[in-house]
VOROMI-514047 format. One record per residue (C-alpha): x, y, z; residue in one letter. Coordinates in nm, 3 decimals. Layout:
BEGIN
PT, X, Y, Z, code
PT, X, Y, Z, A $
...
This chain:
BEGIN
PT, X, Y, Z, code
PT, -8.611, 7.712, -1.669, X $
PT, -8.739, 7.738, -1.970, X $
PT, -8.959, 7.424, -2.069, X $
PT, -8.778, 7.170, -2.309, X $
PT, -8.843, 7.191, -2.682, X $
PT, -8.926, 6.869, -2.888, X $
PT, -8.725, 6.897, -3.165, X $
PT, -8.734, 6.644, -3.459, X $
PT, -8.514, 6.408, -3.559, X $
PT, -8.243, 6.473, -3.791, X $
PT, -8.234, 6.438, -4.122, X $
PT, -8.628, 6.571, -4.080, X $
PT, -8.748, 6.810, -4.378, X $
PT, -8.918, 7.001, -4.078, X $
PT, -8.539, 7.168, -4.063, X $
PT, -8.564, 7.278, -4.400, X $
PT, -8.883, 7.486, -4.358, X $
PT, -8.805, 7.559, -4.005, X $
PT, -8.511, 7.706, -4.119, X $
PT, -8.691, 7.904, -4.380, X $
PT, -8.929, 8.097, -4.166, X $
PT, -8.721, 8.141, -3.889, X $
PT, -8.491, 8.344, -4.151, X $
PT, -8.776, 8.550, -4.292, X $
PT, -8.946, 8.655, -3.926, X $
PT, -8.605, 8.784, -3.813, X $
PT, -8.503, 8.953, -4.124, X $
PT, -8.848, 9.126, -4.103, X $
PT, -8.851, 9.171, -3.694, X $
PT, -8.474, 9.232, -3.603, X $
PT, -8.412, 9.567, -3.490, X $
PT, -8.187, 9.819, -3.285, X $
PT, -7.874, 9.730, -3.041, X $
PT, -7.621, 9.439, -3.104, X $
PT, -7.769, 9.316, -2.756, X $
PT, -8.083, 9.364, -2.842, X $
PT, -8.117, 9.164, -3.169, X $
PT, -7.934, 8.835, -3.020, X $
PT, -8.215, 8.849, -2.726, X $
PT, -8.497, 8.882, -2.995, X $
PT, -8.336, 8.562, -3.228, X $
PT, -8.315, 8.387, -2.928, X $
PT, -8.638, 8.433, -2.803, X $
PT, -8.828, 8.454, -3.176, X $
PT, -8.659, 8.103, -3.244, X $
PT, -8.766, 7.923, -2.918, X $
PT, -9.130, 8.081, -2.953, X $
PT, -9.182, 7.940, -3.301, X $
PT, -9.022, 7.578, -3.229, X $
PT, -9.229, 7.579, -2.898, X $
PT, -9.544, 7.667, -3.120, X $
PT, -9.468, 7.409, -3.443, X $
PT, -9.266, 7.152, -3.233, X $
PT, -9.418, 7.090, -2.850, X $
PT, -9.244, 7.069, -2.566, X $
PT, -9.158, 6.721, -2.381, X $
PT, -9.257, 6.707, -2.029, X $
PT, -9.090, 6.715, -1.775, X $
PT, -9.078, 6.395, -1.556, X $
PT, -9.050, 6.440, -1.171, X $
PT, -8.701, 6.284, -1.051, X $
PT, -8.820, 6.100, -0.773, X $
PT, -8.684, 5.794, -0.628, X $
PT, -8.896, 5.581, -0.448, X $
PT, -8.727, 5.325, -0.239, X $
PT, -8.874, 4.943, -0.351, X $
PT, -9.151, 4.854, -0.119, X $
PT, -9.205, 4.453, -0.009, X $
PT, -9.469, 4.283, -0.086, X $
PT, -9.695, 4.133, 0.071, X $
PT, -9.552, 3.790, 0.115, X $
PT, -9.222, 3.937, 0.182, X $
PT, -9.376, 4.120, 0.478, X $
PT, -9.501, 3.828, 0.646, X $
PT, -9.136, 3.682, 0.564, X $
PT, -9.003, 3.959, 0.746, X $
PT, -9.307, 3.963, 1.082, X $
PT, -9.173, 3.547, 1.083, X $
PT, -8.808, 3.643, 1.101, X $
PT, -8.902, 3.870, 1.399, X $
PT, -9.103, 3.601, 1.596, X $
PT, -8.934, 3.342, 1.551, X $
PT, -8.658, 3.545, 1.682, X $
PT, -8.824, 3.655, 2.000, X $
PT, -8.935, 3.323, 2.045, X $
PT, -8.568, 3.218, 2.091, X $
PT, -8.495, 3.469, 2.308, X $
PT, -8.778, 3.366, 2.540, X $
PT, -8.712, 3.020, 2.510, X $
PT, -8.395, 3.106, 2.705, X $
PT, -8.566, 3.218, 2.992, X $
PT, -8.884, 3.019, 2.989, X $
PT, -8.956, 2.706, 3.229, X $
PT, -8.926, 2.339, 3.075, X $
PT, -9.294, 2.319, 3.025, X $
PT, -9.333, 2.647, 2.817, X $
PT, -9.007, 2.524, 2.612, X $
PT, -9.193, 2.209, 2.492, X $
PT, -9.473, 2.460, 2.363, X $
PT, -9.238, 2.723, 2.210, X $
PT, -9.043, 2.467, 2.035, X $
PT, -9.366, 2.322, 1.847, X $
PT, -9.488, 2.685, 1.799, X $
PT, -9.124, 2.765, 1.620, X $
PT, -9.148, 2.477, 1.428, X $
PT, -9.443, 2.570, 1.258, X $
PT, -9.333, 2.935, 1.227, X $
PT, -9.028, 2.774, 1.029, X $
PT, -9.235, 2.564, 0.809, X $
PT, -9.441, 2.843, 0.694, X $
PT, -9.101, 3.025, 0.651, X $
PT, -8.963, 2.820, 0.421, X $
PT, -9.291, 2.758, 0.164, X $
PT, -9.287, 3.170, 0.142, X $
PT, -8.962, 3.154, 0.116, X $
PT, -9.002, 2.911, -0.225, X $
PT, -9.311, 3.086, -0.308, X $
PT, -9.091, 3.400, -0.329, X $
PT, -8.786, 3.228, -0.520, X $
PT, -9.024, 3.100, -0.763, X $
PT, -9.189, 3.469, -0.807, X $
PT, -8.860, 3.614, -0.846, X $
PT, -8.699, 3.382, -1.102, X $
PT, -9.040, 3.421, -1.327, X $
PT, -9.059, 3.751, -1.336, X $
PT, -8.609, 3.722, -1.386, X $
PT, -8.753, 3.535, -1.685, X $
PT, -9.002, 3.716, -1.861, X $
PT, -8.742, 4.004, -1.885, X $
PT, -8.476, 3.783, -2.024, X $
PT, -8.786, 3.731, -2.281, X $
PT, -8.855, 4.049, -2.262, X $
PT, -8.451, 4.148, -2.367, X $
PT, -8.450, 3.861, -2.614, X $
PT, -8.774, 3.961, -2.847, X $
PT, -8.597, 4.358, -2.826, X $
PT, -8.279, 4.295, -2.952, X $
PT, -8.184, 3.889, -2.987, X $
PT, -7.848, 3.945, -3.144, X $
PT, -7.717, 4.182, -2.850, X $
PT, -7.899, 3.952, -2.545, X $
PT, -7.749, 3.627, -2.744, X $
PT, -7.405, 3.807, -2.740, X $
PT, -7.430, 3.936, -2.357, X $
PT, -7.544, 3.520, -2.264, X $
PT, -7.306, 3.333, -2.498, X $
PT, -7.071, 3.573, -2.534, X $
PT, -6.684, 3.489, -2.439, X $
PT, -6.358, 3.660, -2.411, X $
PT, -6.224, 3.637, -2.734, X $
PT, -5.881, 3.868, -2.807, X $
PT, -5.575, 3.844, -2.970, X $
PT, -5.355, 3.949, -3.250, X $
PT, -5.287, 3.735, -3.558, X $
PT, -4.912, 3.679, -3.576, X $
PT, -4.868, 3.428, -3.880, X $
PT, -4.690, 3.501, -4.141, X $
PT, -4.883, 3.609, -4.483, X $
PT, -4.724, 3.299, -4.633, X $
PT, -4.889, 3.104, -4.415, X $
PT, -5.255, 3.263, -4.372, X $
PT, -5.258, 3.260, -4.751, X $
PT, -5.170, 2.881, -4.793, X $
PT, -5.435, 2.770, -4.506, X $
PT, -5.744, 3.002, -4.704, X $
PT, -5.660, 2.820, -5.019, X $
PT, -5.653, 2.458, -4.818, X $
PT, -5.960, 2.578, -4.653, X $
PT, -6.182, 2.727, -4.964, X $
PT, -6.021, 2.549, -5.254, X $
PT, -6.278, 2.268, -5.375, X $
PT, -6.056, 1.947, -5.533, X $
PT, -6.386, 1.766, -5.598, X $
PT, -6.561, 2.031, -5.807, X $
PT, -6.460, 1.875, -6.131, X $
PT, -6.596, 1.530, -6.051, X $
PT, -6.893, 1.428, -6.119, X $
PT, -7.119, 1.316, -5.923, X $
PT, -7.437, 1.029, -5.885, X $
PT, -7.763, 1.104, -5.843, X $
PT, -7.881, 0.983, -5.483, X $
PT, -8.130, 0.725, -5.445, X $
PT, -8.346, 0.904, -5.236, X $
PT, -8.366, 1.208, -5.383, X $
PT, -8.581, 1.216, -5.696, X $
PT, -8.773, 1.420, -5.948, X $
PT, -8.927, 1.743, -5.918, X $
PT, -9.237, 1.863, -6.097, X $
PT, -9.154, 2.134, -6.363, X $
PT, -9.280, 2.459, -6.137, X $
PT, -9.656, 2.597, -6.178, X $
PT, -9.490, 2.950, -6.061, X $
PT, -9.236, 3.029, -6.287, X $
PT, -8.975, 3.260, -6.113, X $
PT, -8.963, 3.640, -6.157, X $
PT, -8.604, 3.694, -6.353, X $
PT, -8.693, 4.048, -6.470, X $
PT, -8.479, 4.346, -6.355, X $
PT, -8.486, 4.438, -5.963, X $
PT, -8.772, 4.706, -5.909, X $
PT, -8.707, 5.009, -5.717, X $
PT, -8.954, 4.887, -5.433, X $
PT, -8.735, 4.596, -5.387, X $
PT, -8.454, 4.751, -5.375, X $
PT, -8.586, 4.986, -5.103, X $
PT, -8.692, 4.699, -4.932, X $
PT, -8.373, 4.507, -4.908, X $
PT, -8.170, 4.880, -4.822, X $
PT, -8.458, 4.969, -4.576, X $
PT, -8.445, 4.681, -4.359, X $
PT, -8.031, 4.651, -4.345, X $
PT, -7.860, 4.751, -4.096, X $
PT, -7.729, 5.146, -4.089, X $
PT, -7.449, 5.010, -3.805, X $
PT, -7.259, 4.723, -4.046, X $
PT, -6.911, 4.704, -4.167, X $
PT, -6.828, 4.895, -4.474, X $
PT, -6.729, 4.716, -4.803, X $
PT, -6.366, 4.738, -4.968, X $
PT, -6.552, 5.037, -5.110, X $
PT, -6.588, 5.204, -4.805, X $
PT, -6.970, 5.222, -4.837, X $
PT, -7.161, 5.107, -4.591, X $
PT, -7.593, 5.062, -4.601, X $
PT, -7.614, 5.382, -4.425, X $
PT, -7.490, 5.606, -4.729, X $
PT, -7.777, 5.464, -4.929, X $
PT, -8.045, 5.499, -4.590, X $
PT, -7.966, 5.876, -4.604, X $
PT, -7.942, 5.957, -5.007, X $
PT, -8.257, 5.808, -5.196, X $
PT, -8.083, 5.985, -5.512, X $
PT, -7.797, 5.802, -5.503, X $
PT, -8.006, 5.538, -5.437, X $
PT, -8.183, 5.559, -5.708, X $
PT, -7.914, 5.602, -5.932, X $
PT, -7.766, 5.281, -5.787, X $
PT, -8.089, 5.092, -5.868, X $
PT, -8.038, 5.180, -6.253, X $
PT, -7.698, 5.047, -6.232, X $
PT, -7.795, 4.695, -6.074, X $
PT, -8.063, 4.714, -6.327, X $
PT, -7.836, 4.671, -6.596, X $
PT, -7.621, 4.439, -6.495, X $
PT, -7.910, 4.227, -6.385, X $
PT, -8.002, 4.189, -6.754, X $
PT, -7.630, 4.186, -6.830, X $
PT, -7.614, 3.841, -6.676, X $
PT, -7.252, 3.867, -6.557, X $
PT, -7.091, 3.969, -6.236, X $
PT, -6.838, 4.295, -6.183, X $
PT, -6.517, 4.197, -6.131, X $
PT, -6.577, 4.431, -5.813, X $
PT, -6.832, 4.216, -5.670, X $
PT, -6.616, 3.922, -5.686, X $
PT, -6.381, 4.091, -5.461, X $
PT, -6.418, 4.103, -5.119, X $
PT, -6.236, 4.224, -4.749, X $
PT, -6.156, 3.969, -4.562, X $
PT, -6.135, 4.010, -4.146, X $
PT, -5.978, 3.791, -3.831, X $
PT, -6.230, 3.739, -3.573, X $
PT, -6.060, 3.573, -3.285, X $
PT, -6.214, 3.280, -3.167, X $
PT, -6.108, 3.231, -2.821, X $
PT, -5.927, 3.463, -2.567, X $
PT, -5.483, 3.487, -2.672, X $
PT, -5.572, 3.386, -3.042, X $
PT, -5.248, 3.397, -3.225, X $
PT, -5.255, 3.130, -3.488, X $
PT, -5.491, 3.158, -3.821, X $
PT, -5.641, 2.840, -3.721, X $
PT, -5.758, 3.031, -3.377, X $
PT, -5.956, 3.310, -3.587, X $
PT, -6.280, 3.300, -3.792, X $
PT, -6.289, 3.449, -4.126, X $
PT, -6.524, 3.709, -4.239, X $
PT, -6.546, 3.845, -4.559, X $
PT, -6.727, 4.147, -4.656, X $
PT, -6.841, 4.198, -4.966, X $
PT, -6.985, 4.508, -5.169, X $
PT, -7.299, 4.707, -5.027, X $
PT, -7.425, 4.684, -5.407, X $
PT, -7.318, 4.308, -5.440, X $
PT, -7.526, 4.228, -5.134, X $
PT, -7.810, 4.419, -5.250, X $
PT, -7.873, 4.282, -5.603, X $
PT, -7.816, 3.953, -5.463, X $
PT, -8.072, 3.990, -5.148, X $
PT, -8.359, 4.058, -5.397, X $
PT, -8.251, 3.744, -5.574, X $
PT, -8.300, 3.510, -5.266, X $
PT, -8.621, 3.661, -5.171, X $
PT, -8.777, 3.559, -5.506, X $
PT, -8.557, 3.222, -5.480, X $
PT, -8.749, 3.159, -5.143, X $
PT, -9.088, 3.273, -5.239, X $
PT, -9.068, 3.063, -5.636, X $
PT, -8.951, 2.753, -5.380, X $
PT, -9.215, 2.826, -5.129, X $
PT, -9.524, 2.850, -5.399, X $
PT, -9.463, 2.557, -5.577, X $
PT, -9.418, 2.331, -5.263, X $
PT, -9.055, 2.272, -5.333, X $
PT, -8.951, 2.373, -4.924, X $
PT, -9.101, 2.140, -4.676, X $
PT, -9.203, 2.402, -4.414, X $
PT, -9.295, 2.200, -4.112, X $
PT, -8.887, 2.072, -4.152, X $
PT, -8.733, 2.331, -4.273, X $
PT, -8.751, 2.690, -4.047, X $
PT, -8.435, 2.876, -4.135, X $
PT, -8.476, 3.099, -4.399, X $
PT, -8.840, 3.109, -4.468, X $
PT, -9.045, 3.425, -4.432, X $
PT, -9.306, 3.378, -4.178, X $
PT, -9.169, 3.100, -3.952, X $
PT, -8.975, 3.187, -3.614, X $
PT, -8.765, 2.926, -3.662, X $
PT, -8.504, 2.951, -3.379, X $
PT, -8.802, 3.005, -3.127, X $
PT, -9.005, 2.721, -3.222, X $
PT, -8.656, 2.497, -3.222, X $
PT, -8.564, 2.637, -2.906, X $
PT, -8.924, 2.594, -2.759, X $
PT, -8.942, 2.217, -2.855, X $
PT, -8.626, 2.136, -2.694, X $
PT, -8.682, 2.375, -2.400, X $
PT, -9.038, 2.116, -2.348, X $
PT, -8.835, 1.824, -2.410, X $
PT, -8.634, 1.928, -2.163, X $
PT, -8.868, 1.974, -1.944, X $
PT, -9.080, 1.643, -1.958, X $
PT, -8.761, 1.501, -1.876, X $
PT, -8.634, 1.664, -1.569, X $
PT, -9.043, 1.635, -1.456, X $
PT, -9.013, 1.282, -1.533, X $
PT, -8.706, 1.171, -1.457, X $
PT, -8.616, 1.020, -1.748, X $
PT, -8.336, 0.991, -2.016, X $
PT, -8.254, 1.284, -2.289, X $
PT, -7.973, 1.289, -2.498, X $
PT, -7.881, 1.610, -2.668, X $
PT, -7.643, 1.652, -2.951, X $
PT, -7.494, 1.981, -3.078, X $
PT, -7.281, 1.972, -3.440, X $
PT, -7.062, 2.209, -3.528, X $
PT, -6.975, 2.141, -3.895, X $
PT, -6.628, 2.206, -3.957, X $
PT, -6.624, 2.434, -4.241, X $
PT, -6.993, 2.441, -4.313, X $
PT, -6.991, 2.653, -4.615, X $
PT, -6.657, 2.582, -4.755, X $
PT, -6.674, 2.250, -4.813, X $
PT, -7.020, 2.221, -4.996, X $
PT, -6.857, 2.134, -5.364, X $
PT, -6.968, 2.432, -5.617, X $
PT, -7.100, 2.187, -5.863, X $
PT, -7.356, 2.090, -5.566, X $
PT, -7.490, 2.435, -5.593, X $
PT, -7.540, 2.408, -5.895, X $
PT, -7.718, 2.086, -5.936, X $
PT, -7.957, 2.187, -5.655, X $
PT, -8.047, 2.470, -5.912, X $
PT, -8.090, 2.238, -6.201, X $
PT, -8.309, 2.034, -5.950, X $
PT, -8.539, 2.250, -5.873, X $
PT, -8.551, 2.359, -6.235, X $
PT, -8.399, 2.746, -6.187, X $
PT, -8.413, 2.928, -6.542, X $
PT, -8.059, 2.977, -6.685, X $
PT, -8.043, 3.373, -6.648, X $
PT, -8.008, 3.274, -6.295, X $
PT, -7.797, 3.023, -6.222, X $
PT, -7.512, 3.114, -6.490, X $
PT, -7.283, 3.066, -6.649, X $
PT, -7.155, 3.377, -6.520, X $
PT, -6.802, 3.504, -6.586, X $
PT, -6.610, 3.400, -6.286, X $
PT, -6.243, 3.359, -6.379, X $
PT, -6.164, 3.031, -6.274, X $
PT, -6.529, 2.914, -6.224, X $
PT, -6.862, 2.822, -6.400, X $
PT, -7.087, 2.941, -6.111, X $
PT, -7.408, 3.114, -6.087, X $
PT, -7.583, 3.316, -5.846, X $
C-alpha cells in the first residue's frame, strides 16, 4: 500500500495552486494510450502531493492487553494465599489452625488498605479526566452530567401559546415610575469615556471568529458559518452594520426573531412544559456583541464592576470555576469536619422577562451611557435602547 498522503484542510488556498500545477504537468506530460494516460495522472498527482504535502504515518495497530500494577499484583499474590491458606486450614491440626488463622488475619488486613489505596487511585485518576473532559469541551461534558430526557411534542393550541408569551413577556410596570433605592447611590461621571464610533472591521472579525460555525440559523437562514467561510461577504456586511451603527435605529429585521420549543422534561405537551428560545439575526447578534464588549471594558476601566463579586461576564475571570471551586472547598471542610452546610440553589422564574424595560434603562443612565447608545431607538411600541 501506498503510504497515506497528508492532504490539507478544506477550504485551504493550497487547492487552488495545487490544482494549478497539477493541470499544467499533465497537459505538458500526458501521452499515448487511454490506459496509459489515467496511470500517469494517477501516479503524477500522488507524486507531487506526496512531495508538497507529506505523508502521515502510519501507526502500528496493536493492542496491548492492560497490565496491573504493582499494588494490584500484590492484591492478586494475597487473594491466592489467603486462599490456600483456607484450604490448608481444612486439613491442618488444631494447633497449626490457631497460627493460620492469625496469619490470615493479617493477610486480610493488608488486603483491605490496598484495596482502599487502589479505590482511592482509581477514583483520582476517574477525576482528573472528568477535568480533563470538562476544560475540552464544558458545554458537551455539562450536557452528558446534567443532562435529562427531555421529549415531547407541543400540542396547545396557537391561541393559547400566543396568550401565555404575551402574559409571560408583556411588562405592566414599564410605565411606572420608579424610586431611587437607598442604597444605591451616585456614580462618578466616567474618566474613560466609551468608544460609540462605528464597529471596526477587526471587531467584527473578532466577534464572527470566535462564534460558533455549528449554531442555529436566523429567520434569515444564515447561520455564523456563511460569514466564517466568505470574508467578502463579510466585509460587505461590516459596511452595512457600519451604517446603521451611525444611523442610531434598529431594522425592523432585527427586531424580529424565530422563536423555538425546547421541552423541558421527558412527555412535554403543554407550553408551560417547554422553554422558549428565540433566535435572532446573525447580523443583529453581531453588531450588538461588539457593543457589549466595549459596554464591559468602559464599566471595567472606570471601576464601575466590582470584580471580586461579580464573575459572569467579565473578560479574564473563570467565573463558574472559581464559584464552583469555593463551594466544592466548602463542601469539603464540612464533610472533613462534620459540621453543618446549607446550600441553596434559585431558579428565578422568568429571569429575563420580568426585569421591567425602564430598569434597563435607568441602569444606563446610572452609569452615565452616552445617548447614541442607549436610545431612543425606533421600537414600535417601545422607547428602548441597546
Amino acid at each position: 500500500m501506498k503510504e497515506r498522503i497528508k492532504w490539507p484542510k478544506m477550504p485551504n488556498i493550497e487547492w487552488v495552486s495545487f490544482d494549478k500545477d497539477v493541470d499544467r504537468i499533465l497537459e505538458a506530460t500526458l501521452a499515448g494510450t487511454a490506459e496509459r494516460k489515467v496511470n500517469c495522472l494517477t501516479e503524477i498527482t500522488y507524486n507531487l502531493a506526496k512531495e508538497r504535502f507529506g505523508t502521515i504515518e502510519r501507526k502500528l495497530n496493536i493492542k496491548a492487553g492492560k497490565q496491573p500494577n504493582r499494588r494490584e499484583w500484590e492484591i492478586h499474590n494475597i487473594r491466592q494465599e489467603i486462599n490456600s491458606l483456607n484450604r490448608r486450614y481444612k486439613t491442618s491440626s488444631a494447633e497449626e489452625r490457631e497460627g493460620i488463622k492469625d496469619l490470615t488475619g493479617c493477610l486480610r488486613e493488608r488486603l483491605c488498605r490496598l484495596r482502599r489505596a487502589e479505590r482511592a487511585r482509581k477514583r483520582s485518576k476517574e477525576k482528573e479526566k472528568r477535568r480533563a473532559q470538562f476544560i475540552k469541551d464544558p458545554y458537551n461534558f455539562t450536557r452528558s452530567l446534567l443532562g435529562e430526557a427531555k421529549s415531547g411534542n407541543l400540542i396547545t393550541p396557537k391561541e393559547d401559546v400566543e396568550a401565555f408569551l404575551k402574559e409571560t413577556h408583556r411588562d405592566l410596570n414599564s410605565r411606572l415610575p420608579r424610586d431611587e433605592h437607598p442604597e444605591i447611590g451616585t456614580t462618578e461621571p466616567p474618566t474613560i469615556i466609551l468608544n460609540t464610533n462605528g464597529p471596526t472591521w477587526k471587531e467584527v472579525q473578532d466577534v464572527v471568529k470566535k462564534a460558533r460555525a455549528a449554531s442555529a440559523p436566523d429567520p434569515s437562514g444564515i447561520p455564523y458559518r456563511v460569514y466564517k467561510k466568505c470574508p467578502k461577504l463579510l466585509r460587505r456586511l461590516w459596511k452595512l452594520l457600519w451604517r446603521t451603527w451611525n444611523k442610531g435605529t434598529v431594522p425592523t429585521s432585527w427586531q424580529k426573531a424565530e422563536g423555538c420549543f425546547v421541552p423541558k422534561e421527558e412527555g412535554s405537551s403543554n407550553i408551560s412544559q417547554f422553554r422558549t428560545i428565540s433566535l435572532l439575526s446573525v447580523e443583529c447578534k453581531i453588531i450588538f456583541s461588539v457593543l457589549a464588549k466595549r459596554m464591559t471594558t468602559y464599566l471595567i476601566e472606570n471601576g464601575y464592576v466590582n470584580t471580586s463579586v461579580q464573575k459572569g461576564g467579565i473578560p479574564g475571570f473563570a467565573g463558574c470555576l472559581e464559584h464552583t471551586g469555593v463551594l466544592s472547598q466548602m463542601i469539603h471542610e464540612a464533610r472533613s469536619k462534620k459540621s453543618d452546610l446549607t446550600v441553596v440553589w434559585l431558579d428565578l422564574a422568568n429571569a429575563y422577562g420580568s426585569i421591567p424595560h425602564d430598569l434597563i434603562r435607568t441602569a444606563l443612565e446610572h452609569y452615565h451611557i452616552p445617548d447614541h447608545i442607549k436610545g431612543p431607538y425606533h421600537i414600535p411600541g417601545h422607547q428602548t435602547g441597546a
